[in-house]
Steps between C-alpha positions, in 0.01 A plus 500: 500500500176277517450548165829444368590151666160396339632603175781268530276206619264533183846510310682186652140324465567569129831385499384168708168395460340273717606147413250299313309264639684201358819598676411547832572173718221243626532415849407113512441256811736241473412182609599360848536108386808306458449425163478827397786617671731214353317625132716662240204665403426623829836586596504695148191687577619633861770633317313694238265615723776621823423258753765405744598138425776340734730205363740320732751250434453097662792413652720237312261565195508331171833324649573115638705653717316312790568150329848494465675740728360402787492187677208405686451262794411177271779548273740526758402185678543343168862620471587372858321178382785244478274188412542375161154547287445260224224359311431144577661278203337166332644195758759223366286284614183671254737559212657143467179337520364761229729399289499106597135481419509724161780236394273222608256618276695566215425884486744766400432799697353721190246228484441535891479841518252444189256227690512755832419796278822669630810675303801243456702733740253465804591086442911571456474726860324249655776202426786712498360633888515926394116515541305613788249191601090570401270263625288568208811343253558244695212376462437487129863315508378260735150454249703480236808305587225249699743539795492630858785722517403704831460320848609176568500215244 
Protein backbone atom coordinates (compact mmCIF):
# COMPACT_ATOMS: atom_id res chain seq x y z
CA UNK A 1 0.00 0.00 0.00
CA UNK A 2 3.21 2.07 0.95
CA UNK A 3 4.44 1.59 -2.20
CA UNK A 4 1.58 2.33 -4.23
CA UNK A 5 0.47 5.84 -2.75
CA UNK A 6 4.20 6.73 -3.51
CA UNK A 7 3.61 5.80 -7.01
CA UNK A 8 0.92 8.24 -7.30
CA UNK A 9 2.95 11.07 -5.58
CA UNK A 10 5.96 10.65 -8.12
CA UNK A 11 3.03 10.74 -10.77
CA UNK A 12 1.05 13.95 -9.64
CA UNK A 13 4.71 15.54 -9.12
CA UNK A 14 4.88 14.91 -12.90
CA UNK A 15 1.72 16.22 -13.64
CA UNK A 16 2.51 19.46 -11.28
CA UNK A 17 5.87 20.36 -10.89
CA UNK A 18 7.03 22.53 -8.37
CA UNK A 19 6.36 26.11 -9.38
CA UNK A 20 9.31 28.01 -10.59
CA UNK A 21 10.95 30.27 -8.74
CA UNK A 22 9.62 33.36 -10.49
CA UNK A 23 6.07 32.52 -9.52
CA UNK A 24 6.15 31.97 -6.10
CA UNK A 25 5.09 35.25 -4.07
CA UNK A 26 7.63 37.67 -2.16
CA UNK A 27 6.55 38.50 1.19
CA UNK A 28 7.61 42.32 1.60
CA UNK A 29 7.57 44.69 4.81
CA UNK A 30 5.45 47.40 4.06
CA UNK A 31 6.20 50.52 5.39
CA UNK A 32 4.50 51.93 8.57
CA UNK A 33 4.59 55.87 7.47
CA UNK A 34 1.77 57.96 6.39
CA UNK A 35 3.07 58.73 3.25
CA UNK A 36 3.38 55.46 2.22
CA UNK A 37 0.16 54.40 3.21
CA UNK A 38 -1.63 57.39 1.31
CA UNK A 39 0.95 56.09 -1.88
CA UNK A 40 -0.63 54.61 -4.94
CA UNK A 41 2.40 52.82 -5.24
CA UNK A 42 2.30 51.52 -1.90
CA UNK A 43 -1.22 50.82 -1.75
CA UNK A 44 -0.53 48.91 -5.22
CA UNK A 45 2.21 46.88 -3.80
CA UNK A 46 0.17 45.57 -0.59
CA UNK A 47 -2.10 44.39 -3.02
CA UNK A 48 0.24 42.39 -5.17
CA UNK A 49 1.95 41.11 -2.49
CA UNK A 50 -1.52 40.00 -0.01
CA UNK A 51 -1.25 42.36 2.67
CA UNK A 52 -4.35 43.41 4.47
CA UNK A 53 -4.97 47.08 3.59
CA UNK A 54 -8.12 48.78 5.27
CA UNK A 55 -9.91 51.85 3.46
CA UNK A 56 -12.69 53.74 5.21
CA UNK A 57 -14.87 56.36 4.04
CA UNK A 58 -14.61 60.35 5.81
CA UNK A 59 -17.76 61.35 6.64
CA UNK A 60 -19.35 64.10 4.36
CA UNK A 61 -16.35 63.36 1.92
CA UNK A 62 -15.60 65.09 -1.25
CA UNK A 63 -19.11 67.00 -0.53
CA UNK A 64 -19.95 70.86 0.72
CA UNK A 65 -22.51 69.41 2.33
CA UNK A 66 -21.31 71.16 5.61
CA UNK A 67 -21.42 74.71 3.87
CA UNK A 68 -24.72 74.94 2.73
CA UNK A 69 -27.06 72.61 4.50
CA UNK A 70 -26.31 73.48 7.63
CA UNK A 71 -26.50 76.60 9.44
CA UNK A 72 -24.06 77.39 11.94
CA UNK A 73 -24.14 79.71 14.96
CA UNK A 74 -22.61 82.92 13.01
CA UNK A 75 -24.82 82.59 10.15
CA UNK A 76 -27.76 82.42 12.10
CA UNK A 77 -27.08 85.50 14.12
CA UNK A 78 -26.66 87.13 10.82
CA UNK A 79 -30.17 86.10 9.69
CA UNK A 80 -31.78 87.38 13.00
CA UNK A 81 -29.62 90.53 12.33
CA UNK A 82 -32.23 93.23 11.51
CA UNK A 83 -29.70 96.24 11.24
CA UNK A 84 -29.27 97.55 7.87
CA UNK A 85 -25.44 96.93 6.58
CA UNK A 86 -24.16 99.33 4.07
CA UNK A 87 -20.98 100.63 2.89
CA UNK A 88 -20.33 104.14 3.88
CA UNK A 89 -21.12 106.46 0.66
CA UNK A 90 -18.99 109.74 -0.53
CA UNK A 91 -20.85 112.83 1.72
CA UNK A 92 -22.94 115.74 -0.12
CA UNK A 93 -21.03 117.78 1.52
CA UNK A 94 -17.46 115.94 -0.18
CA UNK A 95 -19.13 115.49 -3.53
CA UNK A 96 -20.42 119.14 -4.15
CA UNK A 97 -17.27 120.61 -3.18
CA UNK A 98 -15.44 117.97 -5.56
CA UNK A 99 -17.14 119.10 -8.12
CA UNK A 100 -17.17 123.03 -7.09
CA UNK A 101 -13.43 123.06 -7.04
CA UNK A 102 -12.83 120.86 -10.41
CA UNK A 103 -15.20 123.63 -12.02
CA UNK A 104 -13.11 126.29 -10.39
CA UNK A 105 -10.28 125.02 -12.04
CA UNK A 106 -11.55 124.48 -15.27
CA UNK A 107 -10.96 120.62 -15.32
CA UNK A 108 -13.22 118.08 -16.90
CA UNK A 109 -13.14 115.04 -14.89
CA UNK A 110 -11.10 112.80 -17.62
CA UNK A 111 -8.47 115.39 -17.13
CA UNK A 112 -8.82 114.97 -13.20
CA UNK A 113 -8.81 111.57 -13.05
CA UNK A 114 -5.65 112.03 -15.50
CA UNK A 115 -3.60 114.62 -13.03
CA UNK A 116 -4.59 112.05 -9.88
CA UNK A 117 -3.42 109.08 -11.92
CA UNK A 118 -6.93 107.53 -11.43
CA UNK A 119 -9.57 105.94 -14.09
CA UNK A 120 -12.27 108.66 -15.15
CA UNK A 121 -14.89 106.41 -13.33
CA UNK A 122 -13.18 106.61 -9.80
CA UNK A 123 -13.74 110.80 -10.49
CA UNK A 124 -17.67 110.28 -11.87
CA UNK A 125 -18.35 107.98 -8.35
CA UNK A 126 -16.88 110.39 -6.39
CA UNK A 127 -19.27 113.50 -7.68
CA UNK A 128 -22.13 111.53 -8.40
CA UNK A 129 -21.72 110.09 -4.33
CA UNK A 130 -21.81 105.86 -5.49
CA UNK A 131 -18.18 105.51 -4.21
CA UNK A 132 -16.99 104.26 -0.98
CA UNK A 133 -14.65 107.22 0.64
CA UNK A 134 -10.47 106.33 0.60
CA UNK A 135 -8.41 108.58 2.39
CA UNK A 136 -5.72 107.83 0.03
CA UNK A 137 -8.10 109.57 -3.06
CA UNK A 138 -9.00 112.13 -1.24
CA UNK A 139 -6.06 113.24 -0.93
CA UNK A 140 -4.58 113.38 -4.39
CA UNK A 141 -8.05 115.40 -5.10
CA UNK A 142 -7.30 117.71 -2.49
CA UNK A 143 -3.29 118.03 -4.12
CA UNK A 144 -4.65 118.35 -7.14
CA UNK A 145 -7.77 120.44 -6.97
CA UNK A 146 -5.44 122.80 -4.35
CA UNK A 147 -8.50 122.49 -2.05
CA UNK A 148 -9.29 121.15 1.43
CA UNK A 149 -12.21 119.07 0.90
CA UNK A 150 -12.11 116.95 4.30
CA UNK A 151 -12.44 118.70 7.81
CA UNK A 152 -13.52 121.97 8.30
CA UNK A 153 -12.80 124.85 5.86
Amino acid sequence: MVFFFSIIQLELASVYPKPHKRFQPIKTECQNTSAARKDDKAVNAAHRSGADIETMKKHNAATNKAASSSTSLNTKRLDEDTENLAHDRVPTELKKAIMQARTDKKLTQVQLAQIINEKPQVNQEYESGKAIPNQQIIGKLERALGAKLRGKK
